[in-house]
N, C-alpha and C positions, 0 to 999 in steps of 0.2 A: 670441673666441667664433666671428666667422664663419671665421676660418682654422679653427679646428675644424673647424668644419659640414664645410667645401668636402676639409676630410683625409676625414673620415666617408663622405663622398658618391663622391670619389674612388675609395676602398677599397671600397666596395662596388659600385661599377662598374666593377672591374677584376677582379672575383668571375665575369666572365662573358669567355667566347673573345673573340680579335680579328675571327676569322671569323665572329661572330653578329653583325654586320656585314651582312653576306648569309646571314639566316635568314629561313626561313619557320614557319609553325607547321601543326600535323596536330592533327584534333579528329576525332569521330566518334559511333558508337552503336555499344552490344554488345546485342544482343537473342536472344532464344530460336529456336531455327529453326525452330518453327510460326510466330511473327511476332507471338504473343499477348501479349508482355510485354516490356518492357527488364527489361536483365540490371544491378541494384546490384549496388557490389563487385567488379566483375570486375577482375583484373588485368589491367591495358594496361604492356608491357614494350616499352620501344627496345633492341634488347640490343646494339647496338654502341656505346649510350651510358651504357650501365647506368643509364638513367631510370624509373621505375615510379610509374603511379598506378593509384587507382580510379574506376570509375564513379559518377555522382551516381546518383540515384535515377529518373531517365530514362533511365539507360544512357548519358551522355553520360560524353565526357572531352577532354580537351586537353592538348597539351603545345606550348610555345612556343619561340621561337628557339632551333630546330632549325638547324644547319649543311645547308646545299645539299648531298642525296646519294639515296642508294637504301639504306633500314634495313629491317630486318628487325622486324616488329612480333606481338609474342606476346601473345594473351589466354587467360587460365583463370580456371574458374570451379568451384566445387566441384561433384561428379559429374557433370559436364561433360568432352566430348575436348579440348583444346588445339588453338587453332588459331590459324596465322601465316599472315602477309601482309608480301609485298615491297613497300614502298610507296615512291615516290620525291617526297623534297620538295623543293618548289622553292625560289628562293634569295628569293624573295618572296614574299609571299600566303598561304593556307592551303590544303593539300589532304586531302581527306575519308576517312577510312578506317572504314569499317564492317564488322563481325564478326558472325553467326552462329554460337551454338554448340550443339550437340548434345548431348546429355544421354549417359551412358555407359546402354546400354540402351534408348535410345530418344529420340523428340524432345521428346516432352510429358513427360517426366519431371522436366525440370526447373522447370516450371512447376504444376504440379496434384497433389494427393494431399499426404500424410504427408511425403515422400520430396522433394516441392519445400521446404516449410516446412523441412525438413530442411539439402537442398542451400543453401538461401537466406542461414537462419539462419548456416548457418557458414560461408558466406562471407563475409559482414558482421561475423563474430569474427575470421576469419584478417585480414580488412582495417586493421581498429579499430587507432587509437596505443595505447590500455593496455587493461587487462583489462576485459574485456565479454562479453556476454550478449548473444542478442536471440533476440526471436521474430517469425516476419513470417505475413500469411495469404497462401496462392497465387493465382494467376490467378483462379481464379472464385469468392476473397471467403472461403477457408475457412481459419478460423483453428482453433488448437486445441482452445479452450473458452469459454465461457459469456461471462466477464467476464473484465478484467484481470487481480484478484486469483488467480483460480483459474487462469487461464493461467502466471503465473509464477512458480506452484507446481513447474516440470517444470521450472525451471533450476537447475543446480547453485549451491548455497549461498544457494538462498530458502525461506523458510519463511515459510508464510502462516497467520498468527492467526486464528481461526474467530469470529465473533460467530453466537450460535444456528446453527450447524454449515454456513453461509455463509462462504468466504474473503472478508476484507475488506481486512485490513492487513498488507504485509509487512515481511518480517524478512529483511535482508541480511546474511548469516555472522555469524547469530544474536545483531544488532543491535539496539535497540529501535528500533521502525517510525518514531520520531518521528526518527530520525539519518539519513533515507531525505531525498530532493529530486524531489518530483515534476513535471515537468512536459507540457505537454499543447499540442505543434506552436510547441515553442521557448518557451511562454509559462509560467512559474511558476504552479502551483496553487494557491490560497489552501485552508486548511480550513475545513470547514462546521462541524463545531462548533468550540463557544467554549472547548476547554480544551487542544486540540492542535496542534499544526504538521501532524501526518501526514493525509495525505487518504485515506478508507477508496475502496480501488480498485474496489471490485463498483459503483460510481457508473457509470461508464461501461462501456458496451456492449461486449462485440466486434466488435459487426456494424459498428461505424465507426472500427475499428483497422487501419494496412497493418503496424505493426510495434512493436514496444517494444524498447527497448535499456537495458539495466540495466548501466550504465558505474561501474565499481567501483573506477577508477582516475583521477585529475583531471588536466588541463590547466589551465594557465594561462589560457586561452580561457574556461573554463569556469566557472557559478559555483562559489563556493568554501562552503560549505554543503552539504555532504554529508560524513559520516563514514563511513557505510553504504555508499549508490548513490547517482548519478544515476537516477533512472526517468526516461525520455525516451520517450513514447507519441507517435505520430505517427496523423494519419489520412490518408484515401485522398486521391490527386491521380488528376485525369483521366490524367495523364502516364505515371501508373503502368505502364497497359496500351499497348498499341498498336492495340489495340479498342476500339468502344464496349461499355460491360457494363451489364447488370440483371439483378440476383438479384430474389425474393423467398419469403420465407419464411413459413411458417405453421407451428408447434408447439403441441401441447398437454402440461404442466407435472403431474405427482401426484406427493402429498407420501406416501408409505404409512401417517404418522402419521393425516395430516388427512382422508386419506379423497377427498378433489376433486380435480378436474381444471380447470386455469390456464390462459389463452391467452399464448403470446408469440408475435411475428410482427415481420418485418424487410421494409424494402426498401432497398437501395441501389444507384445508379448511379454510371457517368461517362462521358462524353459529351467527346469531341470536335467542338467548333464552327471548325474548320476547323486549318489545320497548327502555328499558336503561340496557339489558346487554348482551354482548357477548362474542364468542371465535373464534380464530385464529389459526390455527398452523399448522405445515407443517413436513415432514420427506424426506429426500432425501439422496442418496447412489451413489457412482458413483467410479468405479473401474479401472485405466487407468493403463496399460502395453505400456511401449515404450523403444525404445531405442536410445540410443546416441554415437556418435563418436567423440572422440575428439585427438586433440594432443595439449601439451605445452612443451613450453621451457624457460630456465631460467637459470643464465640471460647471455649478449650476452660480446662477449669483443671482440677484434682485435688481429690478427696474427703479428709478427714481421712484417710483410711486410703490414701491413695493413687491412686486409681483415676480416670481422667482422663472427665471428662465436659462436655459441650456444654451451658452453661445457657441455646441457642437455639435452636431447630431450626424451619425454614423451609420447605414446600412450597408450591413454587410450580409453578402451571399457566398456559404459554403459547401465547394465539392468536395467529398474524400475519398480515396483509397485507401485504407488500408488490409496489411495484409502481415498476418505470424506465420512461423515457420519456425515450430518446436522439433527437439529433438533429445533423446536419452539415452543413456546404456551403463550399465551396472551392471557390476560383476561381485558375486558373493561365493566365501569361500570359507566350508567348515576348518579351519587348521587340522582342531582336537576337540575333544568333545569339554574343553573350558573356551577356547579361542575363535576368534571370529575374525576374518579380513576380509574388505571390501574397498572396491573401487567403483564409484558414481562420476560418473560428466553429463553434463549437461547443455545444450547449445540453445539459446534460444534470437533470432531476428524477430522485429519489430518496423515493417518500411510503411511511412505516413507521408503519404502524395496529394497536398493539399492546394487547391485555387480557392483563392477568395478576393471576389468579385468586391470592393468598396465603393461607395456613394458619400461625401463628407462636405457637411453644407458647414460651412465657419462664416461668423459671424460676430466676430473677435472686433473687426475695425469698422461694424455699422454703428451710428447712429443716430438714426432716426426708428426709436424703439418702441413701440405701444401696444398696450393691455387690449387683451382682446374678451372675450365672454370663457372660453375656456383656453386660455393661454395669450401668443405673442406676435407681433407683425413688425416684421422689416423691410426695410428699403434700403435700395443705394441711395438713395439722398445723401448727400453729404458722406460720402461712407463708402464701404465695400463689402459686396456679399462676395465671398470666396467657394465656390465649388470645384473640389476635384474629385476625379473618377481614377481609381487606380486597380491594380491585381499583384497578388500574392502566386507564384507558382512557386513551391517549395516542396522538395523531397527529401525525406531524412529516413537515413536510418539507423533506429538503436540495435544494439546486440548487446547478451550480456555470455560469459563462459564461465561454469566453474565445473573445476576437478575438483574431487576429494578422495585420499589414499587412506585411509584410516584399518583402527584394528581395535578390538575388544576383545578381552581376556577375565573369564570370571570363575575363579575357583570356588566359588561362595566364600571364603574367607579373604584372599587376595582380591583384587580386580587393580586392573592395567586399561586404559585408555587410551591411544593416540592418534591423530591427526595430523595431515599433512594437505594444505590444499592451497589452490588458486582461484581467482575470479580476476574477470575483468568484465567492463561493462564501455561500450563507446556508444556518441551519439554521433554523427557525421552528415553534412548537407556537400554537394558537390552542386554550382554551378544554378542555385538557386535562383529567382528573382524577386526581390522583395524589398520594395514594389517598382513595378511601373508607374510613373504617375501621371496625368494629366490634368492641369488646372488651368479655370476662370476666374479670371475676378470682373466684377462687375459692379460700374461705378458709376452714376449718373447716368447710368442705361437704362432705365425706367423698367426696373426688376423689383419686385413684392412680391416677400412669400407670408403666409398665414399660416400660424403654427399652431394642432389642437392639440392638448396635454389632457385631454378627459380619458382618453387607456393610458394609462399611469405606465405602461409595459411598453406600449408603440407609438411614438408620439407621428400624429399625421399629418403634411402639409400639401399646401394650395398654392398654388405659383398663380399668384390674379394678378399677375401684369411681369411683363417682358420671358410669358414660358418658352415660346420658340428660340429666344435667343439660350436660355438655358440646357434645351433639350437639343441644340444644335449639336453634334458632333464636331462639327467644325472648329468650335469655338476652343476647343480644350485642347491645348499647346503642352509638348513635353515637359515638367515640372526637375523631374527628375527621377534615374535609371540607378536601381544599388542591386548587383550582383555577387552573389556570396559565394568565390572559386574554391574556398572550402571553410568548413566550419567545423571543427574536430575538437568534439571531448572526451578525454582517454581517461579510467581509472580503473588500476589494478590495485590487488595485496595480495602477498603472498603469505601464508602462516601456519605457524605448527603449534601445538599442544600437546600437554601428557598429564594425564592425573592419574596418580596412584591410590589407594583407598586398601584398607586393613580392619574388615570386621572379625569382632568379639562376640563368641556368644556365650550367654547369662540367662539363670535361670528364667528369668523375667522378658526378656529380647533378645535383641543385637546393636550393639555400641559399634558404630564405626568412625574413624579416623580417616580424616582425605583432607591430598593438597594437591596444587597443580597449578602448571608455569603457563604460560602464551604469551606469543611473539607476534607482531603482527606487523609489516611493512606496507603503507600505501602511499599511493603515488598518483595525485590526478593533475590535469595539464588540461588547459583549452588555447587551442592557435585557430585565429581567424583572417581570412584573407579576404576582401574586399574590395568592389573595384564600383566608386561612384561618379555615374555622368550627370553633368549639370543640364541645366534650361536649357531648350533652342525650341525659338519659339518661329519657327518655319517647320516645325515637323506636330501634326495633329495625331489623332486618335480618331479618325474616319474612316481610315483604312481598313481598323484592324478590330472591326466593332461587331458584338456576340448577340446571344438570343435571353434575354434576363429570364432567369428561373424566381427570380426574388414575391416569396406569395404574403405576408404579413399585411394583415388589411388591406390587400389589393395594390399596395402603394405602386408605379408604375415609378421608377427611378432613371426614365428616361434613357438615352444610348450607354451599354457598356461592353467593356472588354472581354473579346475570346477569352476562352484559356487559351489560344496558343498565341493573343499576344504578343507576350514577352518575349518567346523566340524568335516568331516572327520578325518581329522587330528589331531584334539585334541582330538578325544574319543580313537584314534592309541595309541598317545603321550602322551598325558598329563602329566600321575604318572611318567614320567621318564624324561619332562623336567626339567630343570632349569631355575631356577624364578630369574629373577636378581633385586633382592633387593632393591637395590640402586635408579634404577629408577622407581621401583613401587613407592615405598614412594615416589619420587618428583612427578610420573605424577599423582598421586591421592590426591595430596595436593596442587600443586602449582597452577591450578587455582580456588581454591572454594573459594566463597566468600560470605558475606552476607550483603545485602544493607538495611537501613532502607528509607524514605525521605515521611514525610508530610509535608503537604502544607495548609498552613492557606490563603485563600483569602476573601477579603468584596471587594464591589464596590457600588458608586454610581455614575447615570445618569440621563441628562433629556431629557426629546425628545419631540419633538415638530411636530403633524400630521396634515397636512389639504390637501385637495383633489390633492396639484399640489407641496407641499413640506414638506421635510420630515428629522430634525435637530435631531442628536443622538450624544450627548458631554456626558464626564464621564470620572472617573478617576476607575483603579483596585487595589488594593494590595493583591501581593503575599507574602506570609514568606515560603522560603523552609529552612528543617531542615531536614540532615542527619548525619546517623552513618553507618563507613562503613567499614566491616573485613576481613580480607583477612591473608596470612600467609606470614612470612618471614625467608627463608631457606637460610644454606650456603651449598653449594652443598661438599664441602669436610670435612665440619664433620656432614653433614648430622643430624643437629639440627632445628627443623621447630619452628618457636616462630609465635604466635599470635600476629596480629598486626591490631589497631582501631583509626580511627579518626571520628572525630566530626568535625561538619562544620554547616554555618548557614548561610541567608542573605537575606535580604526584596528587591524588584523589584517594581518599581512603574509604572506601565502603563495606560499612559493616552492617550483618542483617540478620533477622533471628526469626525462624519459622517455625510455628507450630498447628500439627492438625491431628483430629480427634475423632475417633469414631466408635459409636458402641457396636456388643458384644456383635450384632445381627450383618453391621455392617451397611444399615439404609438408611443411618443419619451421618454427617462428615461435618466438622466445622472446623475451620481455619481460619488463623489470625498470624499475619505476615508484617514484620517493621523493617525497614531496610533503606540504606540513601544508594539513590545512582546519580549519572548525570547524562548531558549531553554535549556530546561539542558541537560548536559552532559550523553551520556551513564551511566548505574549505574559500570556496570563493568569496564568499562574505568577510573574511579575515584578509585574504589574497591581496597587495599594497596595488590595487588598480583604480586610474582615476578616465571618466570615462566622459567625454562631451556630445552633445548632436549640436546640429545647427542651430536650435532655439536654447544653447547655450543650457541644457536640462541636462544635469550631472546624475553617475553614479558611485560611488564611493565603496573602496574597501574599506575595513578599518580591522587590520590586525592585534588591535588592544581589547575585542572579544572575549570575555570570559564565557568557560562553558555555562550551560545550565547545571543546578547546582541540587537535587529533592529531595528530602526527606518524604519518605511514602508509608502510609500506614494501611491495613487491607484486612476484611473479616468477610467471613464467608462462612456459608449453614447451607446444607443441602439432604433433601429427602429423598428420599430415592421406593419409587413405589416395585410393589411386587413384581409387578408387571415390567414392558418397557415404557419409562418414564421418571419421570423430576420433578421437583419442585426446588428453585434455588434460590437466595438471594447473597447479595454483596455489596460490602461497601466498603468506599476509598475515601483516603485526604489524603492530599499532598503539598506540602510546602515547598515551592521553585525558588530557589535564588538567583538571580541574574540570569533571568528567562531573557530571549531577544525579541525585540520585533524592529518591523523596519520602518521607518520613519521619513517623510516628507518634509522638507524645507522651503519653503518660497522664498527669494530673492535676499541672497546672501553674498558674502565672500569669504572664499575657502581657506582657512588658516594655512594649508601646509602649499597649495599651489598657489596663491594669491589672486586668485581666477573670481570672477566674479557667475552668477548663476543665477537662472530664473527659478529651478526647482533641482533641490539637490533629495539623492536615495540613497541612505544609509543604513546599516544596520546598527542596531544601539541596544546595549542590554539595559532593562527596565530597572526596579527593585525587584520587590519579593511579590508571589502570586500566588493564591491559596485556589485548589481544585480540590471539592468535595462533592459525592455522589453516593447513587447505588444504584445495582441493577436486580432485577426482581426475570426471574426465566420460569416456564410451565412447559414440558413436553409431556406427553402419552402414547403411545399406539393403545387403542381402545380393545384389543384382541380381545379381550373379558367380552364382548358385547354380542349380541347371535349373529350369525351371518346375513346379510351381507358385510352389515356394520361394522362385523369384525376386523374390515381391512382399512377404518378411518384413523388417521392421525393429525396432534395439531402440533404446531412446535410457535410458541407466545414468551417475546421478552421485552421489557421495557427499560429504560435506562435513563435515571435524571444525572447529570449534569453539572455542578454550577464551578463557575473559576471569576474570580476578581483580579485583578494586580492594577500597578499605579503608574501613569505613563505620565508625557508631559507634552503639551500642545507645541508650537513653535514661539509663541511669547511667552514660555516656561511655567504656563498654568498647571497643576499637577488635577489630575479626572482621574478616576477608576473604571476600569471597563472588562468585558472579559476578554480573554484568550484568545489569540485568532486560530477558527477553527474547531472552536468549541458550539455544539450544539446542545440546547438543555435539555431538550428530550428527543429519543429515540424510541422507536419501536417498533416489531418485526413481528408479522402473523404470517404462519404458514397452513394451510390447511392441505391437509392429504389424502389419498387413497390410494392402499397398494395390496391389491387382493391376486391371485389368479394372473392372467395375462395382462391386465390393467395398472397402473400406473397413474397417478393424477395428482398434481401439486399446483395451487394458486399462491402466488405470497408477494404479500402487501409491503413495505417500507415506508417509513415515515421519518422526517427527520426535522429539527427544528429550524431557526432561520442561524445564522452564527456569523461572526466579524471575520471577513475577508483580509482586510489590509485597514493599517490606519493612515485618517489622513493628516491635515496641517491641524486642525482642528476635530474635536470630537463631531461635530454637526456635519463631515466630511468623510467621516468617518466609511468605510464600504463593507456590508452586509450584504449574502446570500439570502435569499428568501428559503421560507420554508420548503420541503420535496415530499411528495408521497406518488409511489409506484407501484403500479402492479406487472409480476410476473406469471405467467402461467406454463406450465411442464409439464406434456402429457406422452406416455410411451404405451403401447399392443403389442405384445410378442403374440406374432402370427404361427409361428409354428418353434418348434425349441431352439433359442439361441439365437432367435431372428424378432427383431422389434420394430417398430414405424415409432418414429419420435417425430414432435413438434414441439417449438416453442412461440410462446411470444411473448418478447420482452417491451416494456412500458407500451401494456396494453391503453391505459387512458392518455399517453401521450404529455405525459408531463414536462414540466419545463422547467428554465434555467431562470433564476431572475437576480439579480444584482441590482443596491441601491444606497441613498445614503439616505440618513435623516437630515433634512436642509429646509430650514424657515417651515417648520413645524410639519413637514408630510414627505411620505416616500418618494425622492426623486430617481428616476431612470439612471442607473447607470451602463445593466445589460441584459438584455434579453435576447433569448435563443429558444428556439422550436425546432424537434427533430421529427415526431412523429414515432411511430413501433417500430418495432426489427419481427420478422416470422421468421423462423427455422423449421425445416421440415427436411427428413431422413432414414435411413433403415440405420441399426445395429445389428454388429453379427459376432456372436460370442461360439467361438470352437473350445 
């Protein structure tokens, strides 16, 4: 064994000249030539030794045992001149080489406006080992948009899911958001609610972002849990600038629905405290009121005669508040001139204070049924029309925390790594009400409603016989009261890392060797407390009856509920209702659950750098290990028993990257193989058995395997003189035991003996193939005379496609795609960013893609197509002082949800918000 070693050790010290012997080593800075900013990414080239690296994010770089001589040293930097320096090293020691570069067009161009974020971004893509993305903000703090999620709406092959016409959750090459890995300054995210992995991104601010990089392709280095992307969100270091900075910002927010006007406001600095150490940190607030209209229905079936009809139909009216409250601080600290320490925290709340107002006509036990010219007409004849009116008042709040302690150390030939950090993330409701209800049934009461189905979006109806008695107030008796005294989902991890790395250098390049360990502990828990009153039907909804806001084709939904209802009513009521027992204890026990899962990973790679190629081979291992509990109840003797499994399993991911670029540096192509996986939602595994009254189950199922991918990935990019791109790429990926979640109609449950109208499962599928490519174009047009010279576009499109094989509930096998997958995408930005002017329009486009499956294919739920426009316009009035405004989904797009059912699109939801305006000063010191 030790004759090994000393062969090993050998050989790998002979990987280097005889003459580095008498080397020295050359380090430096690339910075802008106002002196505002260090320049990441920039290319640093030896060319007499075909060496090339990048800069860190200080602008710094190094190269080591250099041979005794006089080189020629090249940096570029995207829309940026090229510039060299003869620098002589000596045969000892290090000597300094620093660069200034000039923007093509001028000198602040590379640093400020549209046109920097532009330059920046693609340089940090031409630099990157595999396929990547990023977006960074400029020199004085201006990123592109609002939040996260809506910022990485504009990179080719994201698609961001809308919650009430809010980006939240992404979608990487029309993956479901849960295949995504986000993380937040090196530190893994935990999610705030209890039923996801994916973290919804409008959490976090812009105002405390320097960049996000959306890494599409793995390293060995890297976790292995992503099927989708890495998200890698970074915030500001004082290091970033070469200045001290302070912004602050003051905006006012209107919804055109809601009618008000919202404050948001920011400040962020960073501060230099003398030459190696600083501070960073930012606070921002922002307070949004809007509203939403929607209606759904659920689900559709056929008339004896044929005719397909909704026996549910739902309007609903939504108030919202919400309101973020971000917050940062980072602390940076030179050691030595190889070592670097840093501390980042980050705080971010998330509070969502929502009423919604419900209208639910059921039509479940009528029949007397008939065809109408565009739809359907009911009666009580024989039968019962069910109406109830209820309200939603819920207030939740998420938060999410993470530290990170870390440190980097780079001798050019050594480098040291390490990390030490925390996250936590909770979601929490206190004292909720959801809902209120009140209902009619109406029975031989000479009640007929006419239903039109010609807006396929909002179906309309006619009350032509017994409307007073429907629109009575009176008539609507308490149904029943569920109050949620808490509702808490907790997850933290705690985790360290350390990778060490050992370059060689050779005529030719640099051979490096790296391994490195992580440990990861988490821990997520959901406890919910529940308190539900039954019927009493001596107490109405007349009392306590509001002003409808509800505008969708005029429909007039007759009497409903304040928002302050629900309180009202329980400080009226409370000591005199009745608590029905039975279903408190199940709804405060049947979903809690508590997950453990750490994860052991080591890795080693090698890699291999020289000026025009660039080899990264390596294998990962993961060990995950959980425990996980949850309860198991029989609902008629109402006996809840605790119930835990153990589970365990190692993953082997190996991956081999390589990328290429010629001598000039304006062409780069890459081609990336690698398997990762994904585990399982923790709750979706969690042994939880969950009932309501209509006997509709949800089910854990601990026998979840993760997902399982072989991914394969090629990229080519041009990169023009100017600032600009031309890129393309493409993916396959083969999933093994992908999940989805599955519907059951009226069965009996193997392991509780429980009988069910509709059971919710998770189930892993077979095997699922996703194949695509994305095709990206940017420019700043600066070549063009003035004025023109300050136009820019940034154009990506991105197809799409994923098949896998599911199985109906009479175990038909269909193939279908991916839920969450859109096949085309595509994103126009057009801009101008000249002098005090500032102007950006950008378009979104996204295709329709599968929400959820159902019992069958023909039940299947599909989002409709979305296309948005935003517009971005900023005047700096006098220096460091700017008027901004926005306006987001200027055409007022909407939400639509539907299924295919007896050959045509049936209604399952739609939603209308209307635009959002912003308008505000910036103030850059």
């Amino acid at each position: 064994m030790k004759t090994s070693l000393r062969l090993v050790a050998g050989l790998l010290a002979s990987a280097s000249f005889a003459t580095i012997a008498h080397a020295g080593d050359l380090s430096g800075n690339v910075s802008d030539a106002t002196g505002a900013r260090p320049l990441q990414s920039a290319t640093v080239k030896i060319l007499e030794l075909d060496r090339a690296t990048q800069t860190e994010r200080d602008g710094s770089y190094i190269f080591a045992d250099i041979p005794a001589g006089e080189y020629t040293v090249e940096v570029s930097y995207v829309g940026a001149v090229v510039e060299t320096k003869t620098i002589s090293v000596p045969a000892t020691g290090r000597v300094q080489g620093n660069f200034t570069l000039a923007g093509i067009g001028g000198g602040d161009i590379l640093v400020v406006g549209q046109a920097a974020n532009q330059a920046s971004s693609l340089s940090r893509k031409r630099a990157a080992d595999g396929i990547e993305d990023v977006l960074t903000r400029d020199a004085v703090g201006e990123f592109p948009d609002q939040n996260v999620a809506e910022s990485l709406r504009r990179l080719p092959g994201i698609n961001i899911l809308n919650d009430q016409g809010e980006g939240r959750f992404v979608s990487v090459r029309g993956l479901d958001p849960n295949l995504n890995a986000t993380s937040l300054n090196g530190v893994r995210v935990p999610a705030p609610e209890a039923d996801v992995r994916e973290v919804a991104l409008d959490v976090v601010s812009s105002d405390t972002i320097e960049s996000i990089e959306v890494k599409k392709s793995l390293t060995p280095d890297m976790d292995g849990d992503a099927i989708g992307a890495s998200i890698e969100i970074k915030t500001t270091s004082a290091f970033d600038r070469k200045k001290d900075y302070y912004a602050i910002r003051a905006e006012g927010s209107y919804n055109d629905y809601n009618g008000q006007i919202t404050p948001k406001g920011s400040f962020d600095f960073s501060k230099r405290l003398g030459d190696n150490f600083g501070v960073a940190g930012s606070v921002s607030y922002y307070k949004r009121k809007f509203e939403t209209d929607n209606n759904e229905s659920d689900p559709w079936k056929l008339t004896d005669d044929g005719v397909a009809y909704s026996p549910q139909i739902e309007y609903r009216d939504y108030d919202v508040t919400r309101t973020r409250i971000n917050a940062s601080l980072n602390f940076d600290w030179r050691a030595s001139d190889t070592t670097k320490v840093y501390l980042r925290g980050n705080w971010s709340q998330f509070d969502d204070h929502e009423y919604r107002r419900r209208t639910t006509f059921n039509f479940e036990d009528a029949s007397d049924i008939t065809a109408t010219a565009n739809g359907v007409s009911f009666t009580d004849t024989d039968g019962t029309i069910e109406v109830t009116r209820d309200l939603k008042d819920r207030f939740e709040r998420q938060r999410i925390r993470t530290v990170a302690l870390g440190g980097d150390t780079d001798t050019g030939t050594w480098k040291f790594n390490w990390l030490a950090s925390y996250a936590k993330s909770s979601e929490e409701e206190h004292g909720s009400i959801d809902p209120i209800a009140f209902r009619s049934k109406f029975e031989d009461d000479g009640v007929a409603i006419d239903w039109d189905y010609s807006d396929v979006r909002v179906p309309f109806y006619t009350i032509t016989s017994g409307a007073d008695d429907v629109n009575d107030a009176s008539n609507y008796k308490l149904n029943k009261i569920e109050v949620t005294t808490l509702s808490d989902s907790q997850d933290e991890e705690y985790a360290l890392k350390a990778d060490l790395a050992r370059t060689f250098a050779t005529d030719t390049g640099d051979f490096t060797v790296q391994a490195g360990v992580k440990q990861r502990w988490r821990k997520k828990t959901y406890n919910k407390t529940q308190t539900d009153y039954g019927k009493d039907k001596s107490l109405s909804m007349e009392d306590y009856l509001g002003t409808q806001t509800y505008r969708l084709h005029g429909i007039d939904l007759g009497p409903v509920l304040a928002k302050s209802a629900g309180v009202d009513f329980m400080s009226d009521y409370a000591d005199i209702l009745e608590i029905n027992e039975d279903d408190t204890l199940i709804d405060s026990a049947a979903d809690d659950y508590g997950a453990t899962e750490d994860i052991t990973a080591a890795y080693a790679l090698a890699r291999w750098d020289s000026d025009t190629l660039r080899l990264i081979g390596g294998v990962r291992m993961e060990h995950t290990r959980n425990v996980l509990n949850g309860n198991l109840y029989n609902t008629d003797t109402l006996v809840i028993t605790p119930v835990e499994y153990k589970r365990s399993y190692t993953t082997w991911l190996p991956s081999l990257t390589a990328r290429w670029n010629n001598a000039e540096g304006n062409v780069v192509a890459r081609v990336a193989g690698y398997k990762s996986l994904m585990r399982p939602n923790l709750k979706d595994m969690a042994p939880r058995y969950s009932y309501n009254d209509d006997y509709e189950a949800e089910f854990g199922n601990p026998y979840l395997k993760p997902y399982q991918a072989w991914n394969l990935d090629f990229g080519v990019e041009y990169y023009f003189t100017g600032n600009g791109a031309v890129t393309f790429s493409a993916f396959y990926k083969k999933v093994d035991d992908f999940i989805v979640t599955r519907y059951y109609d009226d069965g009996t449950d193997v392991t509780t003996g429980l009988d069910y109208t509709e059971l919710r499962i998770a189930e892993n599928g077979d095997t699922a193939k996703i194949a695509g490519f994305e095709v990206g174009y940017s420019q700043a047009y600066t070549m063009l005379p003035a004025p023109f010279d300050g136009l820019l576009t940034q154009v990506n499109y991105t197809y799409s496609y994923s098949k896998g094989t599911v199985y109906d509930t009479d175990g038909n096998a269909y193939r279908t795609s991916l839920p969450s997958n859109s096949r085309n995408t595509f994103n126009v930005v057009l801009g101008y960013d000249k002098g005090p002017l500032d102007l950006r329009l950008a378009g979104t486009y996204r295709d329709k893609y599968l929400d959820e499956l159902g019992d069958s294919q023909d039940q299947d739920r599909w989002v409709d197509n979305h296309f948005q426009l935003d517009f971005s316009g900023k005047l700096e009035i006098i220096d460091g002082v700017k008027l901004t405004v926005d306006v987001i989904n200027i055409n007022n797009a909407k939400y639509y949800a539907y299924e295919n059912y007896a050959g045509a699109k049936r209604l399952l939801q739609f939603e209308k918000y209307g635009p959002t305006y912003k308008f505000g000063v910036k103030a850059n010191f």
